[in-house]
C-alpha positions as CSV (number, residue, x, y, z in Angstrom):
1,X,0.5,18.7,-6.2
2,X,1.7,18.1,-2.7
3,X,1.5,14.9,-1.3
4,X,-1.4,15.8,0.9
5,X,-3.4,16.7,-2.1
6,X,-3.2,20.7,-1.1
7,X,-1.6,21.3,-3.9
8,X,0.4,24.1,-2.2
9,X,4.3,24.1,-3.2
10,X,5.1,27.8,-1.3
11,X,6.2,26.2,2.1
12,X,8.5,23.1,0.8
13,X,12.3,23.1,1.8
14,X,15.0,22.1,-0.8
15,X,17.4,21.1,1.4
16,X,14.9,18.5,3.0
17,X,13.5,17.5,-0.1
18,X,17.1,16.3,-1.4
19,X,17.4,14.6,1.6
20,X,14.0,12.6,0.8
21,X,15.6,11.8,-2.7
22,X,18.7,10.3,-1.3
23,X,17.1,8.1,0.9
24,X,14.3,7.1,-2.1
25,X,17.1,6.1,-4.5
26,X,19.1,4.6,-1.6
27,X,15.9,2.5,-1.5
28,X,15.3,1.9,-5.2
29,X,19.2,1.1,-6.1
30,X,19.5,-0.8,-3.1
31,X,22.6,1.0,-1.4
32,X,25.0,3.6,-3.4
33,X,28.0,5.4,-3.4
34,X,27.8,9.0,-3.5
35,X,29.0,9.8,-7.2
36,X,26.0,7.4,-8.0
37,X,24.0,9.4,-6.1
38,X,25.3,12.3,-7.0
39,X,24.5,11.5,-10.6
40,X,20.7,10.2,-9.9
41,X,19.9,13.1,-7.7
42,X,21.8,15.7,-9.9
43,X,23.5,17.2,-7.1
44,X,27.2,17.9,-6.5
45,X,28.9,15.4,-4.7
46,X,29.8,18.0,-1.9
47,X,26.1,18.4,-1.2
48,X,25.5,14.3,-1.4
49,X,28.3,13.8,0.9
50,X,26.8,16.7,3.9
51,X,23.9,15.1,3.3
52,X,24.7,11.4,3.9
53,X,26.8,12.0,7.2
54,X,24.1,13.9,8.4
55,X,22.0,11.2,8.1
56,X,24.7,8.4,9.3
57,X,25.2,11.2,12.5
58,X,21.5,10.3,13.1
59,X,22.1,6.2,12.2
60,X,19.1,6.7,9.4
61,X,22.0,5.5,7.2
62,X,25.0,3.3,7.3
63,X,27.9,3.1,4.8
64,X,30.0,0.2,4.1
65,X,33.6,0.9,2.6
66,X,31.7,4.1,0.6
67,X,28.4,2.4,-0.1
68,X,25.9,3.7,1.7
69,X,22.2,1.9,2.6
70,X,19.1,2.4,4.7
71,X,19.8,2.1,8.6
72,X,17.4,0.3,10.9
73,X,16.6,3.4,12.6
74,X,13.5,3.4,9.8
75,X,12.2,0.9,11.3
76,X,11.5,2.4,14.5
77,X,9.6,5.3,13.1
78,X,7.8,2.7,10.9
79,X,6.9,0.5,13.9
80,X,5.7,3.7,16.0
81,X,3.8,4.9,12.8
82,X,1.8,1.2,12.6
83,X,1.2,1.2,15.8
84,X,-0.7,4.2,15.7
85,X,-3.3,2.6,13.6
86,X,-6.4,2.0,15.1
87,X,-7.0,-1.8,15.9
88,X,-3.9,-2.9,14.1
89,X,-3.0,-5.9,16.8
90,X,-6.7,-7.5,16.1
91,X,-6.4,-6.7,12.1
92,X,-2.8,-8.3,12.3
93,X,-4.2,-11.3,13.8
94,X,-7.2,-11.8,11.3
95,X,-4.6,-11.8,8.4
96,X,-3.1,-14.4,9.9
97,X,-5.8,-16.4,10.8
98,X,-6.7,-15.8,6.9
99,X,-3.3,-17.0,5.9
100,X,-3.7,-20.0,7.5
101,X,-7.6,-20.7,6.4
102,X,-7.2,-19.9,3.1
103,X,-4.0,-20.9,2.4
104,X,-2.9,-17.7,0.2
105,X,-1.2,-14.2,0.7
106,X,-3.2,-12.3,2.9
107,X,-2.5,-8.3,3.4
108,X,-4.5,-5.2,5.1
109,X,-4.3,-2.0,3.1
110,X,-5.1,1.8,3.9
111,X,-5.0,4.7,2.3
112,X,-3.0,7.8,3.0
113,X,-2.1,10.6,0.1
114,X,-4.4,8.5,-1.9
115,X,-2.3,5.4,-2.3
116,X,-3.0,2.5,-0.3
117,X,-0.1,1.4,2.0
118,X,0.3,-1.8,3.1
119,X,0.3,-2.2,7.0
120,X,0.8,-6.3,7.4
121,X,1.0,-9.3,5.5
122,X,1.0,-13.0,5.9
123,X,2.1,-15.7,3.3
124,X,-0.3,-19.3,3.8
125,X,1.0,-22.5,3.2
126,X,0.3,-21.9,-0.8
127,X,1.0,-18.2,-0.5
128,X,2.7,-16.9,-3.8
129,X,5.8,-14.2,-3.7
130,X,4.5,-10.5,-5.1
131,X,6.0,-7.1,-5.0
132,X,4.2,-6.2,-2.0
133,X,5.8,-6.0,1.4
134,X,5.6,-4.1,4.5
135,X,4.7,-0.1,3.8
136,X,4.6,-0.9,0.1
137,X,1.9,2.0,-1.7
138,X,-0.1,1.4,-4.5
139,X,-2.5,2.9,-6.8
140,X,-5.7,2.4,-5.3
141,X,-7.8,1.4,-8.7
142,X,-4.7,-1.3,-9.6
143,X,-5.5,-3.9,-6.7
144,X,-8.5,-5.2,-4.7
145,X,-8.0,-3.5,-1.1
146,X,-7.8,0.0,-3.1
147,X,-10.9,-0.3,-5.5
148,X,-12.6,-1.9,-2.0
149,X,-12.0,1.5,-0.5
150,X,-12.3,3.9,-3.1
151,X,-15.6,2.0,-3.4
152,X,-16.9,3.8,0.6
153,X,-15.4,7.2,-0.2
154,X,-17.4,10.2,-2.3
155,X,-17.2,10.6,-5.4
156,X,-15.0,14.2,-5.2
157,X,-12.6,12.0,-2.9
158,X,-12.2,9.6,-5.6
159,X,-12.0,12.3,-7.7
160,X,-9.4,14.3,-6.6
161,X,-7.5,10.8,-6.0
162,X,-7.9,10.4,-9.9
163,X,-6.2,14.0,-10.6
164,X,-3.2,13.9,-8.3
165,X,-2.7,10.1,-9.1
166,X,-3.9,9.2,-12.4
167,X,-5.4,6.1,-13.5
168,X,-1.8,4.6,-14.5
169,X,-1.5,1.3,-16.2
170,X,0.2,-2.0,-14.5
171,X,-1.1,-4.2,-17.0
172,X,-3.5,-4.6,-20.1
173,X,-6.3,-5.7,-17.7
174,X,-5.9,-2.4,-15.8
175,X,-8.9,0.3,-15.2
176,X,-7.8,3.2,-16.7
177,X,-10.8,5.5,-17.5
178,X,-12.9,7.3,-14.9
179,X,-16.0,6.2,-16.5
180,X,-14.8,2.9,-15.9
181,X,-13.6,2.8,-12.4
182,X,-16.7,4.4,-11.1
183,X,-19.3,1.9,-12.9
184,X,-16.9,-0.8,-10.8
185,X,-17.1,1.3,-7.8
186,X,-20.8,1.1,-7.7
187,X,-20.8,-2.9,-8.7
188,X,-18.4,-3.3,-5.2
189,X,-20.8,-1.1,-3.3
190,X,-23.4,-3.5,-4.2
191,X,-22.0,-6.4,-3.8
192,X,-19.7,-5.5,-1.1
193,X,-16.5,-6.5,-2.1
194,X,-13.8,-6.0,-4.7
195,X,-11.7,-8.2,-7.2
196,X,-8.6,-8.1,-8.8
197,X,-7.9,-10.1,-12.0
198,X,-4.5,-9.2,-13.1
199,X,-5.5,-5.7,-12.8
200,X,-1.7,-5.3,-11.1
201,X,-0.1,-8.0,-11.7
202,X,-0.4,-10.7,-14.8
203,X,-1.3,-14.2,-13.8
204,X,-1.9,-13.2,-10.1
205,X,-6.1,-12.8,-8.7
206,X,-6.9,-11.1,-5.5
207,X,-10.2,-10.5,-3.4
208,X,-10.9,-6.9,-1.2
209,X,-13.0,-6.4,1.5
210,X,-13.5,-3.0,3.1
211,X,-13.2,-2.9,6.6
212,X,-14.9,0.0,8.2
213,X,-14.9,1.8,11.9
214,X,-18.0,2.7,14.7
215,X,-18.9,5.5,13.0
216,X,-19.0,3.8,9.3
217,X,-15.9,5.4,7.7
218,X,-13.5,3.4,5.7
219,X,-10.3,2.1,7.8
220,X,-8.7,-0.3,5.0
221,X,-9.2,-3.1,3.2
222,X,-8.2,-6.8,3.3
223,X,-7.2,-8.8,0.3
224,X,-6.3,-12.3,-0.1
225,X,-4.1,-12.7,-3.3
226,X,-3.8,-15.9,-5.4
227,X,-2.6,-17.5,-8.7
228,X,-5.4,-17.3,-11.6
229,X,-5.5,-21.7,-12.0
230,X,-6.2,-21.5,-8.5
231,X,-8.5,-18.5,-7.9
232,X,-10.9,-20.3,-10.2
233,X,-14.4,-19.0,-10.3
234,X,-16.1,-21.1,-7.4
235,X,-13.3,-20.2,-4.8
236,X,-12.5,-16.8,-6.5
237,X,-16.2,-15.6,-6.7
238,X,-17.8,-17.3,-3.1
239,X,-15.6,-19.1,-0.9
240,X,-13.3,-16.6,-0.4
241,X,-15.2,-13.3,0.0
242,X,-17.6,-14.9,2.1
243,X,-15.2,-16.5,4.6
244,X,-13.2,-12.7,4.1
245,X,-17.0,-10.5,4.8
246,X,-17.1,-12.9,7.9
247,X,-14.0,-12.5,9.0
248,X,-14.7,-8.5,8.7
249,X,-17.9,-8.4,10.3
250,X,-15.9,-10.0,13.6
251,X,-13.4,-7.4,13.4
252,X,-16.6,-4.1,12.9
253,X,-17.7,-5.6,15.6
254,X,-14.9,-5.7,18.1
255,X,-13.9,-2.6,17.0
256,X,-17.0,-0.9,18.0
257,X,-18.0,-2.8,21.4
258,X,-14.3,-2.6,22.9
């Protein structure tokens, strides 16, 4: 299925589509020399090689003495592409302001080709390292933010989420039935927000809020991400996701009167 959930395959280019694989396993092995990538994308090296200095042409990649990484070029198209996001200077500064209340890792989430897709983040004074960082995509019913928006879409959105994505594992504590997820979807309508304990990762508790625009559609989620000894109940289950719905509720409201 395509990544738009069309499902249609018919128009796709091959040429670009190796391109998009060099750059992912540019990504994943952290820089590489063509015969590496050669081997990983199972290409000749010929066709790795036009590639790459097309791409260095452009400064989307840079090579060092034949290894070749990311260029910073990314980052201007990933800076244009958060700044198209509705409100993203006020949601910026409320995960801040978060960070600092709280203490914690504090992150806003969306979702786009039904994976959420993390727009900014801010580590508190206590705030614990995780695999998340800027553009990072996850599977919505894994983490907080994602069940907190799956949780305000319809049921054949969540649906159709479920059959191009799965309900993959990350750990034993993971949703991984359908029946399952959407008995927790309707808890988090009710109650309004969403937790995470070690659904994604072991040892690590987070709390999502769903953050929602004028006309009551979904925009993201927060989530404010702890350590389990110190996400105890108390905090865990009040504190937090009432000073996180207040928190919200200034943003809604911004949002729709300016």
């Amino acid at each position: 299925m395509s990544p738009d959930g069309s499902g249609s395959s018919t128009t796709r280019i091959k040429s670009v589509e190796t391109t998009l694989e060099i750059i992912a396993e540019l990504k994943r092995q952290n820089g590489a020399t063509v015969s590496e990538l050669a081997s990983t994308v199972d290409v000749s090296k010929g066709t790795v090689h036009k590639h790459l200095a097309t791409l260095r042409e452009h400064d989307y990649v840079v090579n060092d003495d034949g290894s070749y990484r990311i260029g910073f070029h990314f980052l201007d198209i990933g800076g244009y592409a958060l700044c198209q996001f509705d409100g993203v200077k006020q949601i910026t500064s409320k995960v801040r302001e978060l960070a600092d209340q709280t203490g914690e890792t504090v992150q806003f989430s969306t979702e786009q080709h039904g994976r959420t897709v993390v727009l900014t983040r801010e580590a508190g004074q206590k705030g614990v390292s995780s695999r998340a960082r800027l553009g990072t995509r996850f599977y919505m019913h894994q983490v907080s933010g994602g069940k907190a928006i799956l949780a305000n879409l319809s049921k054949q959105r969540v649906q159709a989420i479920i059959a191009q994505h799965g309900l993959p594992a990350a750990t034993e504590s993971t949703i991984t039935t359908e029946s399952e997820l959407f008995e927790e979807l309707e808890t988090i309508r009710d109650r309004g927000y969403a937790f995470n304990k070690a659904e994604s990762t072991n040892g690590l508790h987070a709390v999502g809020v769903p953050l929602r625009g004028p006309e009551g559609d979904v925009l993201g989620a927060f989530a404010i991400a702890g350590p389990s000894h110190r996400m105890h109940s108390g905090r865990f289950e009040d504190k937090i996701p009432d000073v996180m719905l207040s928190a919200v509720n200034e943003i809604e409201l911004n949002l729709t009167y300016s």
